[in-house]
C-alpha positions as CSV (number, residue, x, y, z in Angstrom):
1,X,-21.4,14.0,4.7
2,X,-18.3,16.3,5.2
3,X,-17.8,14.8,8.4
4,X,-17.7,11.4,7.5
5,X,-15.4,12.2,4.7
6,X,-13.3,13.6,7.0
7,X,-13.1,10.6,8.8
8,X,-12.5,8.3,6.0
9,X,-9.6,11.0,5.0
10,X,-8.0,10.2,8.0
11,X,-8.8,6.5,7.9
12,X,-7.3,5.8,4.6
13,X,-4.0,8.5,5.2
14,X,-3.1,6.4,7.9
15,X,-3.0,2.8,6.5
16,X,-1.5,4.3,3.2
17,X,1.6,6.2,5.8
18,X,1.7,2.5,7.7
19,X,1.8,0.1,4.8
20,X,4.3,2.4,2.9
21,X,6.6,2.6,6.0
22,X,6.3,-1.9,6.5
23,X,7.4,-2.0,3.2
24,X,10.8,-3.1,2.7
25,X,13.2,-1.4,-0.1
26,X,13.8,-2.5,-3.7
27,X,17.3,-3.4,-2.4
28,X,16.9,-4.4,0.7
29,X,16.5,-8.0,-0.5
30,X,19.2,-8.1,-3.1
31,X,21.6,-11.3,-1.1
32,X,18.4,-12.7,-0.4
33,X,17.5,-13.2,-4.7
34,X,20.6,-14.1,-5.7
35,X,20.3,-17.3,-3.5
36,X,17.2,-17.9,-4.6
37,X,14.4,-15.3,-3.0
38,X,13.7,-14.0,-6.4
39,X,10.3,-17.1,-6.8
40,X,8.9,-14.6,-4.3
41,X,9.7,-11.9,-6.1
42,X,8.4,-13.4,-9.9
43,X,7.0,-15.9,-8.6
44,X,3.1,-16.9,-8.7
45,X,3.0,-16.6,-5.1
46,X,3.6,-12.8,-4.7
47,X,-0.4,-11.6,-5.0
48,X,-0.5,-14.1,-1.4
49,X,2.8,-13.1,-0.1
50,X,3.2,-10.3,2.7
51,X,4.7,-7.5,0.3
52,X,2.2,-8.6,-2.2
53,X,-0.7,-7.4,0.9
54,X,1.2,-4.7,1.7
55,X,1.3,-3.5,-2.3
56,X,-2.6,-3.9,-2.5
57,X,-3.1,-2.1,0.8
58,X,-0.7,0.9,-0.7
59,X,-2.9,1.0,-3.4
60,X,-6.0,1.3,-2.5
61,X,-5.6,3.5,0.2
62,X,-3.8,6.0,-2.1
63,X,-6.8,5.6,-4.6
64,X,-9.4,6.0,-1.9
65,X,-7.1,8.7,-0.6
66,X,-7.4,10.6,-3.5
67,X,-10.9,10.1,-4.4
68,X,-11.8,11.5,-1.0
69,X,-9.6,14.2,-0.9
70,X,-11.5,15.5,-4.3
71,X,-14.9,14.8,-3.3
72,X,-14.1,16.9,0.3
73,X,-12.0,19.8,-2.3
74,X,-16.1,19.8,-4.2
75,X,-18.1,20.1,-1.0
């Protein structure tokens, strides 16, 4: 059981350090929604988008992440 938590641990620290680092900055886009990126941003096509992805990736690798990391801190 420790063992495979371990692994998990390792699993989920590693897609939450990769999706953090591909995403981009809150203003690294700025040019790009004043000439019109910001439907992306607000839009109703961010859940589908890449960032969108990338946002749901963050978080729920930081939830499982956590979880884990308590449930190995019990054992």
């Amino acid at each position: 059981m420790k063992l495979f938590a371990s692994i998990i641990l390792i699993i989920a620290s590693l897609v939450l350090i990769a999706s953090i680092l591909l995403q981009s900055g809150k203003s690294a886009g700025l040019s790009g929604e004043i000439a019109g990126g910001a439907e992306s941003i607000w839009g109703k096509n961010k859940g589908r988008s890449y960032e969108g992805l990338l946002e749901k990736l963050t978080t729920i690798s930081a939830v499982l992440f956590i979880v884990v990391s308590l449930v190995l801190s019990a054992l």
